[in-house]
N, C-alpha and C positions, 0 to 999 in steps of 0.2 A: 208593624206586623203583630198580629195577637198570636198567644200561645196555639192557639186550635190549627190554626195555618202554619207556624212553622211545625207541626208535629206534622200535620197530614205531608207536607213535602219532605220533610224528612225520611217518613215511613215508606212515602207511596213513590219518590223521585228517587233514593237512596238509596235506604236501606234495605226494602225489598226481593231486590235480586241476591242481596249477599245473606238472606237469611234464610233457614227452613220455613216452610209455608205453617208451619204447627206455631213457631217462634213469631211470624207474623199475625198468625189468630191473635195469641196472647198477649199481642203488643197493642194491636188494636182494640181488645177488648179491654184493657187495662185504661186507655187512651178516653175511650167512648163514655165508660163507663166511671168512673175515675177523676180521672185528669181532666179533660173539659168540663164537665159538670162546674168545678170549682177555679181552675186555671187559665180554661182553652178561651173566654173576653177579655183577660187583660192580657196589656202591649207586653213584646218580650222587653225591654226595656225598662219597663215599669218593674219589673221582680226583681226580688232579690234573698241573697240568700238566708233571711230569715223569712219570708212569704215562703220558700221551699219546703224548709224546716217546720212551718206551722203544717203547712198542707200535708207533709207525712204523719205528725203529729196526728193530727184529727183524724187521718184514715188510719192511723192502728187503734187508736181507740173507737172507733165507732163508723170504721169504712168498709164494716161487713154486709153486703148488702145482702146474699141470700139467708143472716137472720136477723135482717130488717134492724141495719145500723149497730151491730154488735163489733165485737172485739176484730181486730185483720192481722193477718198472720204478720209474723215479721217478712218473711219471704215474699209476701206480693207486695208489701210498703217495699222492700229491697230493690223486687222487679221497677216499681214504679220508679225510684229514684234510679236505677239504668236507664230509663225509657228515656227520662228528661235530662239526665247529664249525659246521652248521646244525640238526643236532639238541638241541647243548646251549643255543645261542641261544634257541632253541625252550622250552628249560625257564625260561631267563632270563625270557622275556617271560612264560610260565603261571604264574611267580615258584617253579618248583619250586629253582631252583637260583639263589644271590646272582652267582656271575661262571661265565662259559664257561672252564674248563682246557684250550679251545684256544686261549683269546689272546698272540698274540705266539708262536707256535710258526711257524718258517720252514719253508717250501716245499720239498723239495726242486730242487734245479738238476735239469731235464731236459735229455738228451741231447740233441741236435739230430737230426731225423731224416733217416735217409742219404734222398738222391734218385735215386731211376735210372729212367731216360727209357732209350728205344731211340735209335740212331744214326739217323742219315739212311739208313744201307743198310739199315740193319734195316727203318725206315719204309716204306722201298723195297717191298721183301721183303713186308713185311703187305698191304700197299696190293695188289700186282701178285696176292697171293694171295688179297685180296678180290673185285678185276677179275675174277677166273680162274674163281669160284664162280659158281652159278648161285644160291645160298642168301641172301633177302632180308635176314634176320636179322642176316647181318655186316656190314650196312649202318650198323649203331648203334657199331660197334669204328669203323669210318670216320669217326662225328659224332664220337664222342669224342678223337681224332687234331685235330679241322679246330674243335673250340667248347672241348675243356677240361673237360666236364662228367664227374660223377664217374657210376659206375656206377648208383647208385640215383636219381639225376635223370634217368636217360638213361629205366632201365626205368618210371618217371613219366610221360613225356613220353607227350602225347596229341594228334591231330591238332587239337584245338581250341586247342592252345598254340602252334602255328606259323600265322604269317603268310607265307605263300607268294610274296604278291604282292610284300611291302618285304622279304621275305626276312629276317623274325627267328622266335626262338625264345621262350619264357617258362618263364622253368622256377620251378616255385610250387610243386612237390611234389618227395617222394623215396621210394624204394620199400625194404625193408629186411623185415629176416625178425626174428620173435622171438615169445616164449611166448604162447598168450591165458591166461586163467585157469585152466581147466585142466591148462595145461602142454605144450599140444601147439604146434608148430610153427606160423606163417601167416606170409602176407604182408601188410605192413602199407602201405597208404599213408597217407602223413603232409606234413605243411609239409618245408620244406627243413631242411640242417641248421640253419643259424642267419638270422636277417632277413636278414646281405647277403648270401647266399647267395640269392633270391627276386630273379631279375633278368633281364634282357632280355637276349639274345647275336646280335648279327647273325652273319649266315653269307656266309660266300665265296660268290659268284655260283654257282661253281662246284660247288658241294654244295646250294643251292637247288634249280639245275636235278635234280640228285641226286633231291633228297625229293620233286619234283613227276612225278616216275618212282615212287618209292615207293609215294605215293598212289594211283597209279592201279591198283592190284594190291593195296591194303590192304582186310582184309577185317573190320577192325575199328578201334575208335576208339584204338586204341593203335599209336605211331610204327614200336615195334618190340615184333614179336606172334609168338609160338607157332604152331607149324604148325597148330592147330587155330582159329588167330584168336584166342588169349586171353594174356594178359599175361604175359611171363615172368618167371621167377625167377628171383633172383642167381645161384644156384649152378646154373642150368641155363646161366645164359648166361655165368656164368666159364668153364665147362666149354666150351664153344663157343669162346671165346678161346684158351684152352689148345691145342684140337686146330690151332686155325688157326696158333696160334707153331709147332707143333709143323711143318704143313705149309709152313708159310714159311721156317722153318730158322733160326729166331734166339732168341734167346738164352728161357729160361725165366721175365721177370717178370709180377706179379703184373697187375690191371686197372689198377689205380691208375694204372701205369706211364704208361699212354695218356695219361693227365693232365698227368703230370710233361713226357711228350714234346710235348704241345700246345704250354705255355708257356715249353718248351725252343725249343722252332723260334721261336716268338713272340720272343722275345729276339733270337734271331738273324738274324732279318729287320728288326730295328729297333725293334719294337712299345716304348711309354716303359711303364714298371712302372706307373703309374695307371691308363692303359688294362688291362693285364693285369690289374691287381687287381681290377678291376668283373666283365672278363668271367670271370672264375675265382671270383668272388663270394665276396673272403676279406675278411675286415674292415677291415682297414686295406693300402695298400702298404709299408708297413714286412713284414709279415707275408709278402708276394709276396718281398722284397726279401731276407730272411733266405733265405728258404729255395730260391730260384734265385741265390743270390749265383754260385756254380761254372760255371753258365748265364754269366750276367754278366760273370767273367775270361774266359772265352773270346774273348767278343764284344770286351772290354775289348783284348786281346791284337792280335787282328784289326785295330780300331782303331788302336791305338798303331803297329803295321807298316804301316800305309798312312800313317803323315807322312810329309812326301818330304822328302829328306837337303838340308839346303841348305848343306852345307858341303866 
């Protein structure tokens, strides 16, 4: 059996059903793209765990293919070696294969990912330019500022997930674009990204009152809707975001940002990293803890300059 056929049964006989349909894009594009080009003619039999090891090898240095053979993250070489050390598991247990030639093969170290939040004037700036608008829709750049939540949780949100009265949220879905069978483009809604990510966020008094304005003007069951009252799409409502940095006059980052800037203010008001990590619904505070640590010296700093000199 060549690699290209135990992957396709794997993927398509397997594992499939037990995956999100987003996890199966990227498994198959990793696959197609990737993996058979250089692995999917030879026998599984025939590899071994140095043939593994080169093949990762070669695709982080020069398995980038959209700038035409450049550098590959460490995280898709990572993705790639899951892909094949649960595919060969797979042949282990059907007993086509005696041992998996990805045992014992390391991970690559990934980079840490840079963080960048807007400042407080920046904040400023978006905020006074949301105030400014008569446009409902920038109402959701607002949540995400004042709860943390990522862009495709926000475009999820339904009025049947907020509690208006105790002033929380639920967020139990996420919205996200990718192929159907055909190959054409949709929106999918789907579970969150991961179990803690499915979790409750109170809101600021102050953004309650907000949404109980909202509602009253909603012309559909979604928090935040398309001028036609129908659900909007990522990339309509990135574009929305864009125009609005663009009129606020601050600096060019992507949506995510809003996020990082949430739990950027969050730290510097005090908020302790447990709390953060529930409402930000990342798995563990360790996780919250790495990657707002620059957050943290700041606050740290701040601190350290308010003991009073007793000498």
């Amino acid at each position: 059996m060549t690699t290209q056929t135990l992957l396709t049964e794997w993927l398509e006989t397997y594992e499939k059903e037990h995956i999100k349909s987003r996890t199966y894009s990227r498994y198959q594009g990793l696959i197609t793209a990737h993996i058979n080009p250089t692995l999917g003619g030879q026998n599984i039999e025939d590899l071994s765990r140095r043939d593994i090891q080169d093949f990762l090898s070669q695709q982080k240095a020069e398995g980038n293919i959209r700038s035409g053979g450049g550098k590959l993250s460490a995280t898709s070489a990572n993705l790639m070696l899951t892909v094949l050390n649960l595919a060969f598991e797979y042949a282990c247990d059907m007993d086509l294969l005696s041992q998996n030639p990805c045992e014992r093969i390391r991970r690559s170290r990934e980079d840490a990912k840079k963080v960048e939040a807007f400042t407080k004037d920046e904040q400023r700036k978006i905020e006074k330019a949301i105030m400014a608008s008569d446009d409902p829709r920038l109402f959701g750049i607002l949540l995400c500022l004042y709860t943390g939540v990522r862009i495709g949780e926000l475009l999820g949100l339904e009025w049947g997930d907020v509690d208006l009265q105790r002033g929380f949220i639920t967020i139990n879905k996420t919205v996200y674009r990718d192929k159907d069978e055909s190959g054409e483009w949709q929106l999918i809604v789907d579970k969150p990204k991961t179990a803690s990510s499915d979790r409750i966020i109170p809101l600021p008094t102050y953004i309650t009152q907000m949404m109980i304005a909202q509602k009253e003007t909603a012309r559909s069951d979604y928090v935040i809707e398309n001028k036609k009252g129908e659900r909007m799409s990522i990339r309509s409502y990135q574009y929305i975001f864009e125009k609005l940095t663009e009129k606020a006059g601050v600096r060019k980052l992507n949506f995510h940002a809003l996020r990082h800037t949430f739990a950027t203010r969050a730290i510097e008001c005090g908020m302790d990293i447990k709390t953060l990590s529930e409402i930000m619904g990342h798995k563990n505070a360790s996780i919250t803890l790495n990657r707002y640590a620059h957050s943290m010296m700041d606050t740290k700093i701040e601190m350290m300059n308010r003991l009073p000199k007793n000498f």
